[in-house]
C-alpha positions in Angstrom: 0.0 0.0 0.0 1.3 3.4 -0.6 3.1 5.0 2.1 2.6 8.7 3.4 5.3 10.9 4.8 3.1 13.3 6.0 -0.6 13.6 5.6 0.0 15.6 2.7 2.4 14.3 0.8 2.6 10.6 -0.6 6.3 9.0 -0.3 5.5 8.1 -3.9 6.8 4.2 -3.1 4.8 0.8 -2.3 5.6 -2.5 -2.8 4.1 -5.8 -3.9 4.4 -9.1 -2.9 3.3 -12.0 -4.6 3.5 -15.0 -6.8 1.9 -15.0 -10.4 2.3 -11.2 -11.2 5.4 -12.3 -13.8 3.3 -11.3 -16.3 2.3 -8.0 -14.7 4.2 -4.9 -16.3 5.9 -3.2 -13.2 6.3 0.4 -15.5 2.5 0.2 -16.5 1.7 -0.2 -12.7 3.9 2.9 -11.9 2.2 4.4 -14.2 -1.0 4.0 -13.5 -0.9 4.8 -10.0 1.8 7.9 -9.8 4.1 5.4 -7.5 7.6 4.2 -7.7 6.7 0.3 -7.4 9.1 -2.6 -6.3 7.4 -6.3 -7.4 9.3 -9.5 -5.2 7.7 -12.4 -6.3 8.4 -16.0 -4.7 9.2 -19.1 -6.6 9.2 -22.2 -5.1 9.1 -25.9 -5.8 10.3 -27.2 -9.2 12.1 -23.7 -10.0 13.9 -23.9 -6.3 13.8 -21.0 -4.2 13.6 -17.8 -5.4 12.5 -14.6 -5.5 12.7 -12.4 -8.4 12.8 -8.2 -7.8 11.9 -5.4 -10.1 12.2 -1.6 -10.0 10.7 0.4 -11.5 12.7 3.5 -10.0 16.2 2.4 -11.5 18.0 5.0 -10.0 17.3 3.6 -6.1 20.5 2.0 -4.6 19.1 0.9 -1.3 18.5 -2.6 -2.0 20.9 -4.3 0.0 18.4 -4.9 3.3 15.7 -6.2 1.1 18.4 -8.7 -0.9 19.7 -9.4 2.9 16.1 -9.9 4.1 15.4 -12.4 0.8 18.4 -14.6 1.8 17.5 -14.8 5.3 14.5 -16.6 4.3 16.1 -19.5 2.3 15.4 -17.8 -1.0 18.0 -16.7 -3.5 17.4 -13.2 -5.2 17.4 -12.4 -8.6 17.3 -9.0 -9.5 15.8 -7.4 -13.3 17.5 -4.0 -13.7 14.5 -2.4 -16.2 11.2 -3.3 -17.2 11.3 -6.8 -18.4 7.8 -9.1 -19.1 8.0 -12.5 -17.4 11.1 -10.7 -15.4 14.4 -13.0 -15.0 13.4 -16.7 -14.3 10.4 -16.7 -16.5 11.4 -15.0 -19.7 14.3 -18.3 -19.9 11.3 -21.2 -18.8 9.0 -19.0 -21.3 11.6 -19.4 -24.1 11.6 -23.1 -23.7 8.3 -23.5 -23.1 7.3 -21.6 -26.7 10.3 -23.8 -28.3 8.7 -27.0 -26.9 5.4 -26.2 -27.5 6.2 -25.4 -31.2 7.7 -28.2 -32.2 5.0 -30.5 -30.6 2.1 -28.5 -31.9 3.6 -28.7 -35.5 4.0 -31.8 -35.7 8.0 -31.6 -35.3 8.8 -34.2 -32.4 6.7 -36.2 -29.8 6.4 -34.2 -26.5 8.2 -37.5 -24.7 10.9 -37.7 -26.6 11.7 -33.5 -25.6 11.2 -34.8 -21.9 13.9 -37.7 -22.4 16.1 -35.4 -23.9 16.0 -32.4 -21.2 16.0 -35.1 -18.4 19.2 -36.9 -20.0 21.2 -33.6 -20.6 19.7 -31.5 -17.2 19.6 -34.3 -14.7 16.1 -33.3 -13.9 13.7 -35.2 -12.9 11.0 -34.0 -15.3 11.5 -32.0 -18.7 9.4 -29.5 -19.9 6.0 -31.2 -21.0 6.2 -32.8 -17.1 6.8 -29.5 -16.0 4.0 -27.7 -17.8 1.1 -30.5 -16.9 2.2 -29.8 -12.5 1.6 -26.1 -13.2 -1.9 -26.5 -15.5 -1.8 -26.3 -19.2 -4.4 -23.5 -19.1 -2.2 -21.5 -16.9 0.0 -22.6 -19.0 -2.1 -20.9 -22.1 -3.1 -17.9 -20.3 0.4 -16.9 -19.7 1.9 -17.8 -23.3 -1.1 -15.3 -24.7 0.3 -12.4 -22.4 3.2 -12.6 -24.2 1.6 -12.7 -27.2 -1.3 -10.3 -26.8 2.6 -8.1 -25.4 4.5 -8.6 -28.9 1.2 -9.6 -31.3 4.1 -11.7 -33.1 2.9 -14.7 -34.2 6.0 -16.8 -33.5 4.6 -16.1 -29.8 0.9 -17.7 -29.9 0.6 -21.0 -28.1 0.0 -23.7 -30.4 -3.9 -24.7 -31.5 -3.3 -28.5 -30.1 -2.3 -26.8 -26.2 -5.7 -25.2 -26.4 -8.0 -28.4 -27.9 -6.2 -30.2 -25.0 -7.8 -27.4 -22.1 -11.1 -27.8 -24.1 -11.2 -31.2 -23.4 -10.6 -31.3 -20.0 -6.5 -32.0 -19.9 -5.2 -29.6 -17.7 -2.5 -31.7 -16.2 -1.5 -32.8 -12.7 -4.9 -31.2 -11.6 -7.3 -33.0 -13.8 -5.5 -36.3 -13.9 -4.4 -36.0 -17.6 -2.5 -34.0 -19.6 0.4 -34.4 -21.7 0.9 -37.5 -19.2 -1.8 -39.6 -17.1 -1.5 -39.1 -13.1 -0.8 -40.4 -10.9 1.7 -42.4 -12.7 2.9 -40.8 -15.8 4.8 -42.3 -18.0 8.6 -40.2 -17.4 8.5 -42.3 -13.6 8.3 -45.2 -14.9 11.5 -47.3 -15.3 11.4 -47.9 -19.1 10.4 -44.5 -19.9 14.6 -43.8 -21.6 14.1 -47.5 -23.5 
């Protein structure tokens, strides 16, 4: 909430907190409300700890409490220096999921094979087709159109086949099928590299 120095006059500052808002446009938020803003927002879980900070007063060189207060929490900062959508974590996982998702949707590979690859060569437990069904494949839509309703490039619209799957009820993890069945999808099971 914004802060007053005085009953008067605003400090001009506020900050928010708060996971999901990697999509929200810090500078557009500024904007609108006449306030310096400063967005933390939490990861946790599959992407680790982390907590992602932007400014949208570039100037301000007072951060060093805040990254202090961020590690003392278990969570590891990562800071974006000027406007950025998706901010640092998610504009990388947003470039692999728009890569992945292309080359399923066109017909180009078989979303297992892409999750055998990136488990072989990452040493993760799950590649990105795993990764995308725990979150929710219409998250997953609704977040790939920000970027494209952002750059109206069509390079950047989800593929048709993401949305046919929402449509019929295959959201992932949460509906029990998605680009895998649960509870036991096929990337746990032992023959799933033969």
């Amino acid at each position: 909430m914004p802060q007053k120095k005085s009953s008067k006059l605003p400090l001009q500052k506020f900050a928010m907190v708060g996971t999901g808002i990697q999509g929200t446009q810090v500078a557009m938020i500024a904007a609108r409300t006449g306030y310096d803003v400063t967005v933390f927002d939490p990861r946790e879980g599959a992407f680790r700890q982390t907590f992602e900070k932007i400014r949208t007063d570039l100037k301000a060189k007072k951060v060093t409490p805040i990254i202090a207060w961020i590690k003392s929490i278990g969570f590891v900062p990562l800071t974006v220096k000027k406007e950025l959508l998706g901010f640092c974590f998610n504009r990388v996982w947003r470039a692999i999921k728009r890569e992945t998702l292309y080359m399923w949707g066109n017909g180009f590979v078989n979303f297992m094979d892409v999750d055998r690859a990136w488990m072989i060569f990452t040493r993760m437990k799950e590649g990105p087709f795993a990764l995308m069904d725990k979150v929710g494949l219409d998250v997953i839509w609704d977040i790939e159109m920000v970027y494209y309703n952002d750059s109206k490039d069509p390079k950047d619209r989800p593929p048709r086949a993401l949305k046919d799957m929402i449509d019929c009820g295959e959201l992932g993890v949460k509906s029990g099928k998605g680009f895998y069945t649960y509870p036991n999808p096929a990337f746990l099971q032992p023959d799933f590299f033969k």
